[in-house]
C-alpha positions in Angstrom: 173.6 169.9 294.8 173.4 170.0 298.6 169.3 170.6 298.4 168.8 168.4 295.6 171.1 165.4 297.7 168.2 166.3 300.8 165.2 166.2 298.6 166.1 162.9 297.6 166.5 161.4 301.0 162.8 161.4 301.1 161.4 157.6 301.9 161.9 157.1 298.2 166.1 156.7 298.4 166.8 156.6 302.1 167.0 152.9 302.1 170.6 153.2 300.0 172.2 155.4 302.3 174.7 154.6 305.0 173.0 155.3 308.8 175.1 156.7 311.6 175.8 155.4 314.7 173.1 156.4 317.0 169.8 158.9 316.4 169.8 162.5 315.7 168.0 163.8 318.9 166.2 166.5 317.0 165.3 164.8 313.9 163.6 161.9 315.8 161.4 164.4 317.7 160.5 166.3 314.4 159.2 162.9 313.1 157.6 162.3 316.4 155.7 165.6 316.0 155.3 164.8 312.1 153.5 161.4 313.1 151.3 163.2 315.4 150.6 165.8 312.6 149.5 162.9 309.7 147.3 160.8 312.4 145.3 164.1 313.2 144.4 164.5 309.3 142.8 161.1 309.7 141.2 161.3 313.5 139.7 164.0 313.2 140.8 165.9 309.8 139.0 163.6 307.7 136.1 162.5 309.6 135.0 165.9 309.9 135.5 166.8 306.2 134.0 163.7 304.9 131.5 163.6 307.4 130.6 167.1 307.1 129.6 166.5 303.6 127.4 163.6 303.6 123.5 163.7 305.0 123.1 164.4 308.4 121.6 160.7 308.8 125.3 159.1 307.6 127.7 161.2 309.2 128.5 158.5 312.4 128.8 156.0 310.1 131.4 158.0 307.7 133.4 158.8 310.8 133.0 155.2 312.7 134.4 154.0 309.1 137.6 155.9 309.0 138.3 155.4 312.6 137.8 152.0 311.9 140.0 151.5 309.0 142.9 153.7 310.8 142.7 151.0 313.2 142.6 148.0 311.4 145.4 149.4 309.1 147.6 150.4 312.0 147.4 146.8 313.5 148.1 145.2 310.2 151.4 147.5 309.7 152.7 146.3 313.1 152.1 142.8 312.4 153.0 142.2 308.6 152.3 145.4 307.0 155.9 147.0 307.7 158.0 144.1 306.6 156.1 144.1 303.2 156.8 147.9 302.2 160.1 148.3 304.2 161.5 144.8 304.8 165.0 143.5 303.3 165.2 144.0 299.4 165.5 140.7 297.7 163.7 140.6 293.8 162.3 144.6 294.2 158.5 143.4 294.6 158.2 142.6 298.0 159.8 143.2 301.0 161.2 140.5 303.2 158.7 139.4 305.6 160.8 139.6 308.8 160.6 141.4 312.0 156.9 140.4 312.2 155.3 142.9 315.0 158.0 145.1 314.8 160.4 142.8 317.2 163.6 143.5 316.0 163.9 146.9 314.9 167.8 148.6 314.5 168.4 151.2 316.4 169.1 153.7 313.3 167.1 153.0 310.6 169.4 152.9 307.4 169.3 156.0 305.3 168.4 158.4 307.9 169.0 159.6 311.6 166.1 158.1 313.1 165.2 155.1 315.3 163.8 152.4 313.2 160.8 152.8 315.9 160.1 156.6 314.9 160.2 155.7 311.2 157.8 152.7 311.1 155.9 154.8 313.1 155.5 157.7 311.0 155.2 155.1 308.0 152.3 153.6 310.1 150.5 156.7 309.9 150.9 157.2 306.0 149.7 153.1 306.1 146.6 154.4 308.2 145.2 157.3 306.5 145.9 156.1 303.4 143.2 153.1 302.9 140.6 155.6 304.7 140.8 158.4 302.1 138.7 155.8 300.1 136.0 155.5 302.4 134.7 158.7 300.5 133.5 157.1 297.6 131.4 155.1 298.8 129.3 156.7 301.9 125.7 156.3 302.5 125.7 152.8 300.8 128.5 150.5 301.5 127.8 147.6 304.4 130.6 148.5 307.3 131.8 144.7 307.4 132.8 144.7 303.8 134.5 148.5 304.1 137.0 147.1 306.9 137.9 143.7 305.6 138.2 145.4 302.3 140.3 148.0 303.7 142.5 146.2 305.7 143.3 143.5 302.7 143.8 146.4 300.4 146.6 147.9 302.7 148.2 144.6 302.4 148.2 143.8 298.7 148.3 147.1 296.9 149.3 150.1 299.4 152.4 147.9 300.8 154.0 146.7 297.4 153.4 150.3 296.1 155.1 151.6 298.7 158.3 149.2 298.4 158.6 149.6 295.0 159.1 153.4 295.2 159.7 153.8 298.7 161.5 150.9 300.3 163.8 150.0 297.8 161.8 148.5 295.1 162.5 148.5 291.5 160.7 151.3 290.7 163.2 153.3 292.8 166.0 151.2 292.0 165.7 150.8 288.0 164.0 154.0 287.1 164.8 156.4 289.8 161.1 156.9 290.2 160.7 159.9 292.8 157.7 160.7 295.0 158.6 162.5 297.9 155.0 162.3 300.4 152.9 160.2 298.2 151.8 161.3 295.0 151.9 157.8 293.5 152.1 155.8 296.8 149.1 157.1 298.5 147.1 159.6 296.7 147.5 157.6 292.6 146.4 153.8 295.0 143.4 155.5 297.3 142.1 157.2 294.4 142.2 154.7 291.7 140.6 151.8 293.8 137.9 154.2 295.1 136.7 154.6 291.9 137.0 150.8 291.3 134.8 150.2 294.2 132.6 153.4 293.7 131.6 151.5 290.7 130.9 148.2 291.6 129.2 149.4 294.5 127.1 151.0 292.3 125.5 155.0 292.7 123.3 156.1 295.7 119.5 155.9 295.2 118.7 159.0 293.4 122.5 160.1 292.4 122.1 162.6 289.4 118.5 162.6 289.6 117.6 164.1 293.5 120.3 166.7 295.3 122.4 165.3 297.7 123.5 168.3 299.7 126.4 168.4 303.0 124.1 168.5 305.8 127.6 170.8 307.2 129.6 173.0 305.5 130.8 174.0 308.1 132.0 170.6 309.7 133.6 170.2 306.2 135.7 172.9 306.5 136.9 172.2 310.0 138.2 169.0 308.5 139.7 171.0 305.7 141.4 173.0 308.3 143.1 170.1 310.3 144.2 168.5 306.8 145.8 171.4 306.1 147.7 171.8 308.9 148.5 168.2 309.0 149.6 168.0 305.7 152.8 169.9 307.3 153.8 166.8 309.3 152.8 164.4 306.1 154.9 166.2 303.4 157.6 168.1 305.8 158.1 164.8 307.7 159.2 162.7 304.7 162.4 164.9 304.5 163.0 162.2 307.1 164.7 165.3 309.3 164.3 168.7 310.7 166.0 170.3 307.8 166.0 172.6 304.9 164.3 170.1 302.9 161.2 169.8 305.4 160.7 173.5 305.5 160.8 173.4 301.5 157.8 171.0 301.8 156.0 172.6 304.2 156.0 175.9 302.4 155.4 174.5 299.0 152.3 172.6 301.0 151.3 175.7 302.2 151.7 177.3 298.7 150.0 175.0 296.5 146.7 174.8 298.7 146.4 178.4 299.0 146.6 178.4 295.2 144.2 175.7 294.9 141.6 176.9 297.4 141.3 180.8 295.7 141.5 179.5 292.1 138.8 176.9 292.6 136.8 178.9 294.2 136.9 181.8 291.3 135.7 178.7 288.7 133.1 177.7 291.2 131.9 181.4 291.1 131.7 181.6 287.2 130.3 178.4 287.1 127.6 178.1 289.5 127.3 181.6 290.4 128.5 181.6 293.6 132.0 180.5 295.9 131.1 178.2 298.0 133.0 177.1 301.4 133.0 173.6 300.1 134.5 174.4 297.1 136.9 176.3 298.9 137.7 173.0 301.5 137.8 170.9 298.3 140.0 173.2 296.4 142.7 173.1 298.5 142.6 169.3 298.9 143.2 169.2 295.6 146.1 171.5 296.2 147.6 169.6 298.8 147.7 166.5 297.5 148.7 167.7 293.6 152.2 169.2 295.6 152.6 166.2 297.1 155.3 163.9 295.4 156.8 167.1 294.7 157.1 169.0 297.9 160.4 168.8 298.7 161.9 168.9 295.4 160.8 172.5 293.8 160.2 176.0 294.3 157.3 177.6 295.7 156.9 179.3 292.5 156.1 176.2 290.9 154.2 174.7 293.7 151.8 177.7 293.2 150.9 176.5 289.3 150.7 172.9 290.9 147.9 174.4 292.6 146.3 176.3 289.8 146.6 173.2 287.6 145.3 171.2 290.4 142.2 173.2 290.9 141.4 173.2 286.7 141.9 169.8 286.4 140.4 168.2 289.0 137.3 170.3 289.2 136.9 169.1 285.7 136.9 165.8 286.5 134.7 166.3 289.1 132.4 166.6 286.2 133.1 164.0 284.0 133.4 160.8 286.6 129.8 162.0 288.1 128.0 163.1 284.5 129.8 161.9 281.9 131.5 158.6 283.2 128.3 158.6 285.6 129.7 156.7 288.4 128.9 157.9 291.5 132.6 158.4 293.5 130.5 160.4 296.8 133.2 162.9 297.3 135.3 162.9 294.8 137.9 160.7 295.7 139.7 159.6 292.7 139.1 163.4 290.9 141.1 165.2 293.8 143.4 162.6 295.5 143.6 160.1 292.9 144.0 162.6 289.8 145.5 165.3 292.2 148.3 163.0 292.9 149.0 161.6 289.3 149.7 165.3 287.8 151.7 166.1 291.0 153.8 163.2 290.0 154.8 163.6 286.4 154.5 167.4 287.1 157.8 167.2 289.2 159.9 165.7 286.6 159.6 169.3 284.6 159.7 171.1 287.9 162.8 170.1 289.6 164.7 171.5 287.0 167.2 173.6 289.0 166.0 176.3 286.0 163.2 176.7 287.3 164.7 176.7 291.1 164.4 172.6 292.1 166.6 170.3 293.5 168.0 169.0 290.3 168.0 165.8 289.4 170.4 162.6 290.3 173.4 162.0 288.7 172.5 160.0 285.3 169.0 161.4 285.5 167.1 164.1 283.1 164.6 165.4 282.3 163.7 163.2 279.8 164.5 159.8 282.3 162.4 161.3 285.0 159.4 162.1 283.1 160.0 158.2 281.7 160.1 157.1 285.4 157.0 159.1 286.3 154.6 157.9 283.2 156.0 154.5 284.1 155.4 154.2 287.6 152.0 155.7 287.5 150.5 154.1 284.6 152.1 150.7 286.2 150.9 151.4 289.9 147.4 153.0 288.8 146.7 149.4 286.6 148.2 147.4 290.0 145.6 149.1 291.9 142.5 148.6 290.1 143.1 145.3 288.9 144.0 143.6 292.7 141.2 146.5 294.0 138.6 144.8 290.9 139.5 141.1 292.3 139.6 142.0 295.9 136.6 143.5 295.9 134.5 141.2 293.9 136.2 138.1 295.9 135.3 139.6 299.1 131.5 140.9 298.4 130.6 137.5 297.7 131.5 136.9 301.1 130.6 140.3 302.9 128.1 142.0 300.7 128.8 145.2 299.7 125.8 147.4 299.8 123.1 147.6 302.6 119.4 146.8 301.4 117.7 149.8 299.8 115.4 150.3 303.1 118.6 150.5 304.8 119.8 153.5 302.6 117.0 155.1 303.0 117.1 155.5 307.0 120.3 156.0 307.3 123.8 154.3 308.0 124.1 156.0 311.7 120.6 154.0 313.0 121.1 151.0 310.9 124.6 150.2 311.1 125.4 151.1 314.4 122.1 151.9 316.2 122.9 155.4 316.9 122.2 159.1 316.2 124.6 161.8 315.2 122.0 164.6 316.2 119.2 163.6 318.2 116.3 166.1 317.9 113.6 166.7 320.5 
């Protein structure tokens, strides 16, 4: 009962518990280091791996994108963007809008040993990375005004309510018991739904399905996949909220899952193109990583390893039928690996943290049966939330800010025409 008490003091039911007097020294550094860990996924992590997978003549603009929306996101949290998601409980939608530029933080944050600085801090960096995993959806096309006021509204009107209803002491937490312990529903189920949204109003690259579209580096991809990886230690171990057993649980479930992910997508990719590819090994265990995520602190490593065999079946068949099937033209698969990676992670945790099969157990009046209930509800609920505010958002906007540069623009390139620069200059 003692790990299944520390999984749940994840973000998702720290706000109900009773602080202590001053900071825990050595928790605050761990979230310190865990900040650092989640902002390196974004700048560089995944700028390289995005960028390494678009055409040579887009890959500035791809990483000028994220870089911008970190930023923009990052501001907004200080100013408003922190009060929304973690501000005073009143009605469970929306959190009270006080403490505007983080002013008048507590000195222990309630529910865990930290400063209230460290944990909007860390929180900032899940409120930065989170609106840039959607810039993969819609590279080599979208116009970089609309992508960062679109962004930076977006983090404002679907990323923070999603993240006090679950996280801050909304009523998705409060009602339900709804768990996600890094951000299967929070992040990955909000990014990857309104990607798609926006993937297809933007509308497919010229020649999608019909001319091949190849990374112009593998190699850069896999660097990114590398720092994402490593990263994704600070993202999922740091929402134990302390340097505990419940941090090293995540970390080695993270650690699990991907490697899962990584070998058994690449053994598909090899019966079904012919060949394993590095890319296919990069995206596998993305897919990993972010399937184990609202789970990562609550199950055994057992379990995270068929989270990341499921992960890589799944979502490397729906790869296939957004792009052929569905036909819409998602760039690099944002809504098949993060969207759909973080949807299965999230129900799949209401079967694995049965202390049968070695998890945490669930909370008192909670089973099996309640949580599953809790995780159908708050991801059907938040996945409709996101595309509907991500539909009007979007279309609102782009009749201000257009959302597509002119064909010719395409064509040449984002780099030149967007920002007037090369990425490789060649003699």
């Amino acid at each position: 009962m003692a790990a299944a008490s520390a999984a749940l003091l994840s973000p998702a039911a720290a706000f109900a518990q009773t602080a202590p007097a001053a900071p825990n020294g050595a928790d605050t550094v761990w979230i310190l280091v865990s900040s650092a860990l989640v902002l390196l996924m974004c700048l560089p992590g995944l700028s390289l791996f995005y960028g390494g997978l678009v055409r040579a003549k887009n890959f500035l603009a791809v990483m000028v994108q994220v870089g911008a929306i970190a930023a923009a996101a990052s501001l907004l949290w200080v100013l408003v963007g922190y009060g929304l998601a973690f501000g005073p409980v009143t009605h469970g939608w929306i959190g009270q809008l006080s403490g505007a530029g983080l002013g008048t933080l507590a000195t222990v944050r309630s529910g865990t040993s930290l400063p209230e600085n460290a944990f909007a801090l860390f929180q900032l960096c899940f409120a930065a990375i989170t609106p840039a995993l959607m810039a993969g959806a819609w590279v080599d096309r979208a116009r970089f005004g609309f992508v960062v006021a679109f962004c930076a509204l977006w983090g404002l009107l679907v990323y923070a309510p999603a993240a006090h209803w679950i996280w801050g002491g909304g009523w998705m937490a409060s009602q339900f018991g709804t768990l996600d312990f890094a951000g299967g529903i929070v992040v990955h189920t909000t990014a990857g739904v309104s990607a798609l949204v926006v993937a297809w109003l933007v509308g497919p690259r010229t020649g999608f399905n019909k001319t091949l579209m190849l990374p112009h580096s593998p190699a850069l991809t896999m660097l990114g996949a590398g720092l994402l990886w490593v990263g994704w230690f600070g993202f999922n171990g740091g929402s134990a909220l302390a340097g505990n057993a419940a941090a090293a649980s995540a970390i080695l479930n993270t650690h699990t899952a991907a490697c899962a992910a990584a070998l058994v997508w690449i053994a598909i990719e090899a019966h079904h193109v012919g060949k394993p590819t590095s890319v296919g090994f990069a995206t596998g265990a993305v897919a990993g990583l972010a399937t184990v995520t609202p789970a990562a602190g609550m199950i055994a490593p057992s379990m995270a390893a068929l989270f990341g065999l499921v992960a890589a079946f799944v979502c490397y068949g729906m790869i296939q039928l957004v792009k052929q099937r569905w036909r819409i033209d998602d760039s690099l698969d944002v809504f098949a690996v993060h969207g759909v990676g973080g949807m299965i992670g999230s129900l799949g945790l209401a079967l694995a943290m049965h202390p049968t099969l070695g998890g945490t157990g669930y909370a008192t009046g909670m089973t099996l049966a309640k949580q599953l209930h809790a995780q159908v509800l708050s991801v059907g609920v938040t996945a409709l939330w996101s595309a509907a505010v991500t539909w009007v958002l979007a279309v609102v906007l782009g009749k201000i800010l257009p959302m597509r540069v002119s064909e010719d623009d395409e064509r040449e390139g984002l780099d030149i025409t967007a920002h007037g620069e090369r990425a490789w200059e060649m003699d």
